[in-house]
VMD Tcl script that builds the backbone (N, CA, C; Angstrom):
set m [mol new atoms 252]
animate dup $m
set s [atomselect $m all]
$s set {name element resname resid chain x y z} {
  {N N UNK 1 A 0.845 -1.182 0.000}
  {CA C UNK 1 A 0.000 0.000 0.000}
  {C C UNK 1 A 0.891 1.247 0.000}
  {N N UNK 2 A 0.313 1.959 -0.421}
  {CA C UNK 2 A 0.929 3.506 -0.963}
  {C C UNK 2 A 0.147 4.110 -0.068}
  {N N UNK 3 A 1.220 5.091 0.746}
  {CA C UNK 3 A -0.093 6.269 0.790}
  {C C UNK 3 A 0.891 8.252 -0.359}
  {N N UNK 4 A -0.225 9.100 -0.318}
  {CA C UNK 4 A -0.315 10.369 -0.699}
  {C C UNK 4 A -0.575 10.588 0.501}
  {N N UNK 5 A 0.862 11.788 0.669}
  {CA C UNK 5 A 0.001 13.201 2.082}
  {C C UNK 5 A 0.696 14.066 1.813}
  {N N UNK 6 A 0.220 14.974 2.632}
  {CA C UNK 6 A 0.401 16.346 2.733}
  {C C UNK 6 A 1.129 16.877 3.848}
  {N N UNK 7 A 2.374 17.588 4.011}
  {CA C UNK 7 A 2.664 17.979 5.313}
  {C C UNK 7 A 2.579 19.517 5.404}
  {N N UNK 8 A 2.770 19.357 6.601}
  {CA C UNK 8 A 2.537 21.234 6.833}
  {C C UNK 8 A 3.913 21.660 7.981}
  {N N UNK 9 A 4.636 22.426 7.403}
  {CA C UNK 9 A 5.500 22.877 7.903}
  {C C UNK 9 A 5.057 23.562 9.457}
  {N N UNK 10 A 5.663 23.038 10.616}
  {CA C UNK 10 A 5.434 24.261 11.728}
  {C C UNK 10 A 5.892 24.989 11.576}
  {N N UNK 11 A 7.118 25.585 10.972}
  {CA C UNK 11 A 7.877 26.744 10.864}
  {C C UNK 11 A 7.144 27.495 10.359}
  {N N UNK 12 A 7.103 27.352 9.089}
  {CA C UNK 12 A 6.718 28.573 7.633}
  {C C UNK 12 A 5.720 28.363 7.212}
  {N N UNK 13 A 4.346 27.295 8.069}
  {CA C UNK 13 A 3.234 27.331 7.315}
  {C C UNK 13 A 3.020 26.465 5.885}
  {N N UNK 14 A 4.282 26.320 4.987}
  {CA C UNK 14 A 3.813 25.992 4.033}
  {C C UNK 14 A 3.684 24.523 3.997}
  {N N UNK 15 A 3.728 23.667 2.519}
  {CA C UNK 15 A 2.869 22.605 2.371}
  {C C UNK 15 A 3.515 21.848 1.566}
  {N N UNK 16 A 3.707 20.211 2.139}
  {CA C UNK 16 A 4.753 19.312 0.691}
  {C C UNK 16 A 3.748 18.438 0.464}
  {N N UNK 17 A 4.047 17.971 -0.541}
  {CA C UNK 17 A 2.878 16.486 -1.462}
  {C C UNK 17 A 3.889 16.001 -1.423}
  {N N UNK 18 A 3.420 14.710 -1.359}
  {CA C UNK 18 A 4.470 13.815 -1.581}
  {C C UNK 18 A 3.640 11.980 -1.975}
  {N N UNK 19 A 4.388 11.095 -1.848}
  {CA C UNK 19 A 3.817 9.222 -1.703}
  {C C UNK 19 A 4.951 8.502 -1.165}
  {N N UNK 20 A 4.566 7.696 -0.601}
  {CA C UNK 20 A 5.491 6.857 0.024}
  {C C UNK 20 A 4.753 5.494 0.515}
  {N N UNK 21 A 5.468 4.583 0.198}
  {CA C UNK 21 A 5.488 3.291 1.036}
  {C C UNK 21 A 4.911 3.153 2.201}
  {N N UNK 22 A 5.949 3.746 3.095}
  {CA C UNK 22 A 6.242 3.578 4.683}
  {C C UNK 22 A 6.301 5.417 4.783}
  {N N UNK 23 A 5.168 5.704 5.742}
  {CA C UNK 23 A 5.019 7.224 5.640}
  {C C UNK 23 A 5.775 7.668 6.888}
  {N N UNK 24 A 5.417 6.536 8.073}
  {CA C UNK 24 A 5.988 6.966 9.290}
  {C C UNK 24 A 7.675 7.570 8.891}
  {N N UNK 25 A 8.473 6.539 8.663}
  {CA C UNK 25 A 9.853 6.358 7.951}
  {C C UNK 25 A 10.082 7.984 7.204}
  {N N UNK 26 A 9.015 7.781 6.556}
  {CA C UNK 26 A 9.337 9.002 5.766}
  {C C UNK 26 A 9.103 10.160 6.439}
  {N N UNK 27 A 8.003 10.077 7.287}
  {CA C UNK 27 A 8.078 11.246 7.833}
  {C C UNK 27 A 9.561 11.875 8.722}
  {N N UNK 28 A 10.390 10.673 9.307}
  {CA C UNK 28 A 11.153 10.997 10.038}
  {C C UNK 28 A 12.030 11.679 9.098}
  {N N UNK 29 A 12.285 10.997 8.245}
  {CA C UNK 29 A 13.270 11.294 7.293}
  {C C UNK 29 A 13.160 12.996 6.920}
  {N N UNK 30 A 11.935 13.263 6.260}
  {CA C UNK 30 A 11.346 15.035 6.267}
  {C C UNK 30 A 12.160 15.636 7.575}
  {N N UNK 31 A 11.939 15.336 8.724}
  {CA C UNK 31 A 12.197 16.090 10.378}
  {C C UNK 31 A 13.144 15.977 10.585}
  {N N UNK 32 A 14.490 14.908 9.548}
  {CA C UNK 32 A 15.828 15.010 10.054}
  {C C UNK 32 A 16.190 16.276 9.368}
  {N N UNK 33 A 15.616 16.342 8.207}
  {CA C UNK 33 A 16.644 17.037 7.168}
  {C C UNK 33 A 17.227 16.682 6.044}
  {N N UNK 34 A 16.751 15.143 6.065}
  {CA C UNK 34 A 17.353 14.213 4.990}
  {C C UNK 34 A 16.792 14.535 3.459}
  {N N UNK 35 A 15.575 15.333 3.239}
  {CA C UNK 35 A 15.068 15.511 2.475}
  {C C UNK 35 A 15.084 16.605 1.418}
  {N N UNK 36 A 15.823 17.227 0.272}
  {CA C UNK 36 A 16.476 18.465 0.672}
  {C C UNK 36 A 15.630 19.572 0.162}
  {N N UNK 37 A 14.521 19.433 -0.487}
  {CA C UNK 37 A 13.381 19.913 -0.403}
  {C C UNK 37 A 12.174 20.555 0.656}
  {N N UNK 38 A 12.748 19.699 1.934}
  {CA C UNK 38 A 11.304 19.939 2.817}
  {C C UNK 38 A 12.872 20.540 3.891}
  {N N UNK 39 A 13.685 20.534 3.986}
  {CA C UNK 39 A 14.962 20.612 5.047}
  {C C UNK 39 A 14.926 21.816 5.458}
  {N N UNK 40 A 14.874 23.000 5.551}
  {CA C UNK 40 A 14.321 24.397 5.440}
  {C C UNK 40 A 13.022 24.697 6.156}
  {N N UNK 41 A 11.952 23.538 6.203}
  {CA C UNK 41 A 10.832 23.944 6.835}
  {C C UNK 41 A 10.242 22.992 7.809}
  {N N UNK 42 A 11.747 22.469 8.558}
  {CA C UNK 42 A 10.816 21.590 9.953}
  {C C UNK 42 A 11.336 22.113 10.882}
  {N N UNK 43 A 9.788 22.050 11.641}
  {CA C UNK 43 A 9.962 20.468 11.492}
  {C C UNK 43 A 8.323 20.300 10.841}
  {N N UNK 44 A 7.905 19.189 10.472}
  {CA C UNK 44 A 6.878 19.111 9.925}
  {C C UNK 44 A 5.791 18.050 10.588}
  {N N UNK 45 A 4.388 18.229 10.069}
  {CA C UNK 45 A 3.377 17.603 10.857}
  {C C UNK 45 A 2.295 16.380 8.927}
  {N N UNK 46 A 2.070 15.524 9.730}
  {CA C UNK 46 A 0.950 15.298 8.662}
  {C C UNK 46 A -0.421 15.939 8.730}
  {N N UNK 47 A -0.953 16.361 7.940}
  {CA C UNK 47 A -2.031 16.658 8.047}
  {C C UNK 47 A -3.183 15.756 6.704}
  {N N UNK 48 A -2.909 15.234 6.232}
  {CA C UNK 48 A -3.546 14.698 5.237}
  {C C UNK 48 A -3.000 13.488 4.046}
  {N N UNK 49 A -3.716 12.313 4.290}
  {CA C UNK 49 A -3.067 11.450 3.667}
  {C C UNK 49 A -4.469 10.470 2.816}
  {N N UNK 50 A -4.403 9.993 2.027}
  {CA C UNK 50 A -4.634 8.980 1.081}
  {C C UNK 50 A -3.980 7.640 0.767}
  {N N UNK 51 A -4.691 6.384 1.211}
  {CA C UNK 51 A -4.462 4.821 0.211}
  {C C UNK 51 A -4.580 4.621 -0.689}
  {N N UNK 52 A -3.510 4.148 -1.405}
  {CA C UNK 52 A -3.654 3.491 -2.534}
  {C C UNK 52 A -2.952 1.989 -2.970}
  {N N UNK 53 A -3.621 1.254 -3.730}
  {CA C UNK 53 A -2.894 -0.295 -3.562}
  {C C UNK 53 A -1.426 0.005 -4.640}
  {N N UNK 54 A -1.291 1.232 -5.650}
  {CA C UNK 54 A -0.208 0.860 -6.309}
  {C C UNK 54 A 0.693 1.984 -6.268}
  {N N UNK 55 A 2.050 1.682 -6.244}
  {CA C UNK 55 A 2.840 2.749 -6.668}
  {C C UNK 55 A 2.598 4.139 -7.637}
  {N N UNK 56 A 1.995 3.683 -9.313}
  {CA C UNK 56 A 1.322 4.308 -9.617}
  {C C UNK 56 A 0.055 5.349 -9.878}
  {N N UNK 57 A -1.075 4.311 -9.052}
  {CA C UNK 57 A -1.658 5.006 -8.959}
  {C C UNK 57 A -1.194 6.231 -8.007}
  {N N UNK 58 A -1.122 5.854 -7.059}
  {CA C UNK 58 A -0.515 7.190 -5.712}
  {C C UNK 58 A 0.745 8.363 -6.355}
  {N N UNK 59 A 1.291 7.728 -7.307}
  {CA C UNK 59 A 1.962 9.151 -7.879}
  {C C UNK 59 A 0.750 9.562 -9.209}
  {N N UNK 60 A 0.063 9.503 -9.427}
  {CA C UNK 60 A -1.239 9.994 -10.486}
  {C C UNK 60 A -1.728 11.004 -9.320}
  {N N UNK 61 A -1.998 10.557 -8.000}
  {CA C UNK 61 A -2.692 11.197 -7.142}
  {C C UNK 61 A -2.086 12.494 -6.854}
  {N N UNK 62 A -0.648 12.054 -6.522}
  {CA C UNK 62 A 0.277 13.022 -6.206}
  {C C UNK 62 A 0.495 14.451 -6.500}
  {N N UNK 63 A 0.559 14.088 -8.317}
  {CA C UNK 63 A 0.363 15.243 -9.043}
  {C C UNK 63 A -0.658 16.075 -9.559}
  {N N UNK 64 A -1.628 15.316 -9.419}
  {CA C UNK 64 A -3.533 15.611 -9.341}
  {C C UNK 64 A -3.466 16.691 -8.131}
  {N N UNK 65 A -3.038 16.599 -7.044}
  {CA C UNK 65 A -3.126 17.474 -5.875}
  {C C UNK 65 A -1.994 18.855 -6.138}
  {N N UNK 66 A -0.871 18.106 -6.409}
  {CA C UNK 66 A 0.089 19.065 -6.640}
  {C C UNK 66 A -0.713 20.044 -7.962}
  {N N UNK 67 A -1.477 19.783 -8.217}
  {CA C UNK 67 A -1.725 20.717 -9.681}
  {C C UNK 67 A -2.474 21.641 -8.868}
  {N N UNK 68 A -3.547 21.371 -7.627}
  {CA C UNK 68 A -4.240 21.950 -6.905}
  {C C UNK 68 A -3.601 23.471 -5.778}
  {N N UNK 69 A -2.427 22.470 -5.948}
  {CA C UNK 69 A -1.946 23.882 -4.840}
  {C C UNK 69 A -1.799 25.115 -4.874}
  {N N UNK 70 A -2.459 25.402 -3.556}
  {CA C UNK 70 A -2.445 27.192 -3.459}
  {C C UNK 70 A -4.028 27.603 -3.817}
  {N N UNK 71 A -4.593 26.971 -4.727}
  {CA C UNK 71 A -6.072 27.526 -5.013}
  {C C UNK 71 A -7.417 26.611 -4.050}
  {N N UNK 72 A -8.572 26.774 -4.408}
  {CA C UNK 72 A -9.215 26.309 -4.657}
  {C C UNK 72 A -9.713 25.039 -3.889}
  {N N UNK 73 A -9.771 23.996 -4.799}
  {CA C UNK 73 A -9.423 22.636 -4.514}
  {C C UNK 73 A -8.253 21.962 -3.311}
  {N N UNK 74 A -7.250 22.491 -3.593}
  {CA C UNK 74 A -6.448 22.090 -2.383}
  {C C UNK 74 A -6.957 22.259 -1.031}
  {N N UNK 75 A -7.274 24.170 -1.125}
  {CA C UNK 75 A -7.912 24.058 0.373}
  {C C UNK 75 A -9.148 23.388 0.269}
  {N N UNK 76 A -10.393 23.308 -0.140}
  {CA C UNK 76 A -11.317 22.296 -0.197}
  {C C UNK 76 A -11.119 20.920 0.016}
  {N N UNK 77 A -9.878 20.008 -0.462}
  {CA C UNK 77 A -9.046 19.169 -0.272}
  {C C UNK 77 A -8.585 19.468 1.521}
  {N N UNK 78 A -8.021 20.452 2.098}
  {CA C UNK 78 A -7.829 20.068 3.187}
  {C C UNK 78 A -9.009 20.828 4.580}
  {N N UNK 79 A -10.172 20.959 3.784}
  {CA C UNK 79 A -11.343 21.402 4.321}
  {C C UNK 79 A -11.110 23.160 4.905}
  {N N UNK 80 A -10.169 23.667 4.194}
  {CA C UNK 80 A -10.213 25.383 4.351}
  {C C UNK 80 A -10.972 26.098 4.105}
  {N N UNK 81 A -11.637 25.750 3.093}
  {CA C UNK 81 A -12.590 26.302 2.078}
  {C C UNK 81 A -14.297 26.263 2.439}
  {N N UNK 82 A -14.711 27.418 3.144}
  {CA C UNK 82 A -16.001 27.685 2.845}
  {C C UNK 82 A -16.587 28.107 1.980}
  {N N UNK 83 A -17.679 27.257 0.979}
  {CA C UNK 83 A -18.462 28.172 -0.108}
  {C C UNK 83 A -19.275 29.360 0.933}
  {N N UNK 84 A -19.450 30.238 -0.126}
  {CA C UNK 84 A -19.908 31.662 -0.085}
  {C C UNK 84 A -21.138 31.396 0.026}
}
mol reanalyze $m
mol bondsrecalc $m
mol representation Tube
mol addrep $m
């Protein structure tokens, strides 16, 4: 199983997509620093994740969300979003 999540920086607020295998693992990995993308903004928290049975599918997902970010959908995606 795959999962898709989302982390949220405590520092700076902002937000990584990502998939992984083993999320726990990975998460540590994000909070060492090992990551050199997210290394700058931990430590970090999950806030949102997704199953999936395949490697593939979960990177389809990945970038489906990543296309979302910053607007719209994402926050609706992480329940920010009140309609008007």
């Amino acid at each position: 199983m795959y999962n898709v999540y989302i982390l949220k920086s405590l520092k700076n607020s902002r937000h990584y997509i990502g998939h992984t295998e083993n999320l726990e693992k990975r998460l540590i990995e994000h909070n060492k620093g090992d990551v050199r993308s997210t290394k700058n903004g931990k430590p970090w928290k999950v806030i949102y994740t997704e199953t999936y049975e395949s490697k593939a599918d979960a990177y389809k997902r990945e970038l489906e969300i990543k296309s979302y970010k910053g607007g719209i959908k994402f926050k609706k995606l992480l329940g920010l979003w009140k309609d008007r």
